[in-house]
C-alpha positions in Angstrom: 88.0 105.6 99.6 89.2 106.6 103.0 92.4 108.8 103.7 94.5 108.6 106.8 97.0 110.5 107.4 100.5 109.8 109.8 103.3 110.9 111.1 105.9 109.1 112.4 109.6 108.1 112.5 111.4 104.8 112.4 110.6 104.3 116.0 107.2 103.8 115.6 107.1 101.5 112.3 105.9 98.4 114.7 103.3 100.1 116.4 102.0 101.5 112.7 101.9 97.9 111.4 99.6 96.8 114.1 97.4 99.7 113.4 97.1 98.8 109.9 96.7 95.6 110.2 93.6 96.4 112.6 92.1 99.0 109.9 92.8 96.6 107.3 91.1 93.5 109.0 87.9 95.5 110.6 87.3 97.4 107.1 87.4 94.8 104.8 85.0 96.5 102.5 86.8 100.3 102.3 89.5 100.7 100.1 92.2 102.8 102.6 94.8 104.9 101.3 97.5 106.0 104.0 99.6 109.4 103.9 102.8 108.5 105.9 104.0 112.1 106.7 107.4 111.5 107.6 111.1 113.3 107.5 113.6 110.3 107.6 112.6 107.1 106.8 113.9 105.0 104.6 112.8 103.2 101.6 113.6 99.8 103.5 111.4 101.4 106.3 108.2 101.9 103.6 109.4 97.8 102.3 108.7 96.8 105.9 105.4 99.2 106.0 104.0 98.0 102.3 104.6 94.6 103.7 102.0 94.6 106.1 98.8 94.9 103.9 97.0 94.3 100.5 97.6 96.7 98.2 94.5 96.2 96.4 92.7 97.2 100.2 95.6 99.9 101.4 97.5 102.3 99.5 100.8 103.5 101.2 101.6 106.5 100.0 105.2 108.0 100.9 104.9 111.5 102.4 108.4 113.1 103.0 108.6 116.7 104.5 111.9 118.1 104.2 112.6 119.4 107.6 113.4 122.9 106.8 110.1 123.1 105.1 108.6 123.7 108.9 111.6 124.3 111.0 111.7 125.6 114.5 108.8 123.7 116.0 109.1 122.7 119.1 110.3 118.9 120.0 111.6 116.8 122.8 112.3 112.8 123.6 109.1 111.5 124.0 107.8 114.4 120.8 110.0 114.1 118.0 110.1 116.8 115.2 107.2 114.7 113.3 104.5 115.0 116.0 104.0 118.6 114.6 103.4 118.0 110.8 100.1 117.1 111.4 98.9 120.7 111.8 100.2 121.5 108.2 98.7 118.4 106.5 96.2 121.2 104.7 100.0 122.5 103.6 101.2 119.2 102.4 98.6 117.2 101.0 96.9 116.5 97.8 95.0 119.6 97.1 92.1 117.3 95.6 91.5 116.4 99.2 88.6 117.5 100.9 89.6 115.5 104.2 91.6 113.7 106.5 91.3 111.6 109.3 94.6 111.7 111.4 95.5 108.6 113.7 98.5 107.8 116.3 100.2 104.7 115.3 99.5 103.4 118.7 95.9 102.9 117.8 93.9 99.7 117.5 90.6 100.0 114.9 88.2 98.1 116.1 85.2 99.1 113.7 83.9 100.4 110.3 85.7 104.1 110.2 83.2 105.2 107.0 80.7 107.0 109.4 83.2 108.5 111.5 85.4 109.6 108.2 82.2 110.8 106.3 80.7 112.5 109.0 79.2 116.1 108.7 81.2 118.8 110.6 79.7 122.0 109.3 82.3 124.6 109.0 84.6 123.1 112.2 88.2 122.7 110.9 89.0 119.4 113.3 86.6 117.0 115.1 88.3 114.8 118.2 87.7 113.5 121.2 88.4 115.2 125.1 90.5 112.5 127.5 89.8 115.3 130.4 86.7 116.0 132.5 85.4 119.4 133.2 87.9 120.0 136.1 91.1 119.7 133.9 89.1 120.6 131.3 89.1 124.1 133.6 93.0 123.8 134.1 93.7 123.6 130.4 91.3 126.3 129.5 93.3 128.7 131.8 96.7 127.3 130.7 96.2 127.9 127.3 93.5 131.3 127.5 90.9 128.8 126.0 87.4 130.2 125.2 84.6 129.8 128.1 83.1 126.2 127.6 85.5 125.0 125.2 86.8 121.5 125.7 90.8 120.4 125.6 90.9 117.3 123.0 93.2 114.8 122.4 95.5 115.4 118.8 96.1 111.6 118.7 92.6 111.1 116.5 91.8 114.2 114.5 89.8 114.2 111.7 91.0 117.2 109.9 88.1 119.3 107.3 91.2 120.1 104.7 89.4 122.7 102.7 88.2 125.0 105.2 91.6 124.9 106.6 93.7 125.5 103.2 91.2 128.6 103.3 91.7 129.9 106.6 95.1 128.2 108.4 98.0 130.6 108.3 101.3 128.7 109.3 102.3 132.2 110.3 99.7 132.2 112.9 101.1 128.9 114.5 104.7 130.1 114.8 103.7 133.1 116.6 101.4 131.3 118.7 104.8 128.9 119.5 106.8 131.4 120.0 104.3 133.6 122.6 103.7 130.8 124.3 106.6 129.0 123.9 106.2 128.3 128.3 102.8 126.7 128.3 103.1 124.1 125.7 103.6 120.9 127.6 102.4 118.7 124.8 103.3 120.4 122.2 101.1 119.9 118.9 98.3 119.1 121.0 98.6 122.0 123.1 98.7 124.3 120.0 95.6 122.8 118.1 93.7 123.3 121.0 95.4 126.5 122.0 94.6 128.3 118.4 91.6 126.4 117.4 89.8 125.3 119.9 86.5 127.1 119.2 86.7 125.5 115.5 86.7 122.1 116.8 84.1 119.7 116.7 84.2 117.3 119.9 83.1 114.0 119.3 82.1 110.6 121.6 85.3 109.7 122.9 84.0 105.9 124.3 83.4 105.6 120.4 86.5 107.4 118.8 89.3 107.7 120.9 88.8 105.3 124.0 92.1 104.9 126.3 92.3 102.9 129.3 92.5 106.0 131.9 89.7 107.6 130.4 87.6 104.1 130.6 88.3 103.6 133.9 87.8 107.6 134.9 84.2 107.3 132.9 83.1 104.1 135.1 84.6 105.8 138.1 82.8 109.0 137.8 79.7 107.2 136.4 76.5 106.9 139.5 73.9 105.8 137.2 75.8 101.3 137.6 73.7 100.7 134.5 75.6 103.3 132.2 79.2 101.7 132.9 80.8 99.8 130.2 83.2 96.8 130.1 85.2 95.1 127.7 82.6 93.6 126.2 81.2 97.0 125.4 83.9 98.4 123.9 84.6 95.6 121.7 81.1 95.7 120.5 80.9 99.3 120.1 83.8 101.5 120.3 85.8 102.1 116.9 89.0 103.6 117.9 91.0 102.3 121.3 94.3 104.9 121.7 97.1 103.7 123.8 98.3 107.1 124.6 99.6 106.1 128.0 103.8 106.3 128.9 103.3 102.7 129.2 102.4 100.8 126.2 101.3 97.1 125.7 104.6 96.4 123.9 106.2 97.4 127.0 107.4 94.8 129.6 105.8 96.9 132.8 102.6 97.3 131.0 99.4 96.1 133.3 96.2 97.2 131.5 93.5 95.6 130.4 93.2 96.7 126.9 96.5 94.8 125.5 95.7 91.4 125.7 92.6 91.7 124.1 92.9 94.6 121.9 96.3 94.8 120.8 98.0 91.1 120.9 95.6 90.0 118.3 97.0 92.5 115.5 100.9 91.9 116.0 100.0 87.5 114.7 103.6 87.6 116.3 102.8 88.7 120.1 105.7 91.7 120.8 108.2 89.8 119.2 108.1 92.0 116.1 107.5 95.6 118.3 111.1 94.7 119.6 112.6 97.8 118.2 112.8 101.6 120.8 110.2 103.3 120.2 109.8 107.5 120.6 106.3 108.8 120.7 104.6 110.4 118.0 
């Protein structure tokens, strides 16, 4: 059994599908069981979700938060209220869970997840992956008064050690932290996961975890050895998690990447026609 947990609203219900569909395809042998943390939806939005997969290979499971359960969180157009229930999911979940591997619904799954999900993270409360080299790692380290050395991830995979943080999360601690820093927090969840635990997270290989296309093409840029550069072919045979976290995304009609055609157009059977629908980012 693997948990995933997210959070979206009804914006985002075609992107999610793809992202099932790619789990569900690539992990043919894992049963999956999906927490959609969510304040709105509706239960002909979960009809359209169940409708994408197997129930005997993915369990849906219909999360709903009210919204005054964690009110005052910061949110915006592109970061809807939901973005931020993914720091509570220790609050929320099934106490009989040990852990949880969060994921963006703009996410392709290329691979097996099982080592990534099973993996050993001592006593870190979140593992994930860094999109910035050391330089904005720098800039981020001062924006947010970030330990020495520590490294700014990206929220959008975050696999989540539930236990250690139903013993040691306070959601006290992250309104404060909200409300003193209120200024600083550009990207709101992710900026206060890394702001208030940052040296309690794990960071992981992002070519194999959380690859997006301006982090592939900064990697080969910044790369001298020519013989350590990667192409499509090697993320296809190697990386496990590709993360469209750009503005633009390959249901948009001024996309230009690479990564669409080849990673994304295969999961929606349809092309875009079914991703029709506004989207807000989660």
């Amino acid at each position: 059994m693997v948990d995933i947990l997210v959070t979206l609203n009804s914006g985002y219900i075609g992107p999610l599908r793809v992202m099932l569909r790619s789990m569900c395809v690539n992990n043919p042998l894992i049963h999956i069981r999906v927490f959609v943390a969510h304040i709105s939806l509706t239960p002909e939005d979960f009809a359209v979700i169940e409708s994408t997969v197997k129930p005997y290979d993915c369990e849906i499971v219909n999360t709903m938060i009210p919204e005054s359960r964690f009110p005052d969180l910061p949110f915006n157009y592109r970061w809807p209220k939901e973005a931020c229930l993914r720091i509570f999911a220790a609050h929320f979940l099934p106490e009989n869970l040990s852990r949880v591997l969060y994921l963006d619904p703009d996410i392709v799954v290329l691979r097996d997840i099982s080592d990534f999900y099973s993996m050993d993270i001592g006593d870190n409360l979140f593992a994930a992956c860094t999109h910035q080299f050391e330089v904005f790692n720098r800039l981020n380290r001062h924006r947010l008064n970030m330990g020495k050395g520590s490294v700014y991830i990206n929220s959008g995979v975050l696999f989540m050690n539930l236990e250690a943080l139903r013993r040691e999360q306070k959601v006290q601690d992250i309104y404060d932290y909200v409300s003193n820093n209120s200024r600083k927090l550009y990207l709101f969840d992710q900026d206060i996961i890394n702001g208030l635990y940052h040296e309690r997270t794990l960071a992981v290989n992002t070519l194999l975890y959380n690859l997006d296309e301006r982090y592939f093409k900064l990697y080969n840029a910044f790369q001298p050895d020519k013989k350590r550069r990667i192409d499509l072919d090697w993320v296809s045979g190697n990386t496990v998690i590709i993360h469209f976290c750009s503005k633009v995304k390959p249901w948009d009609p001024g996309y230009n990447g690479k990564f669409g055609e080849r990673f994304y157009l295969p999961y929606t059977r349809s092309g875009t026609s079914e991703l029709s629908r506004g989207y807000d980012r989660i």
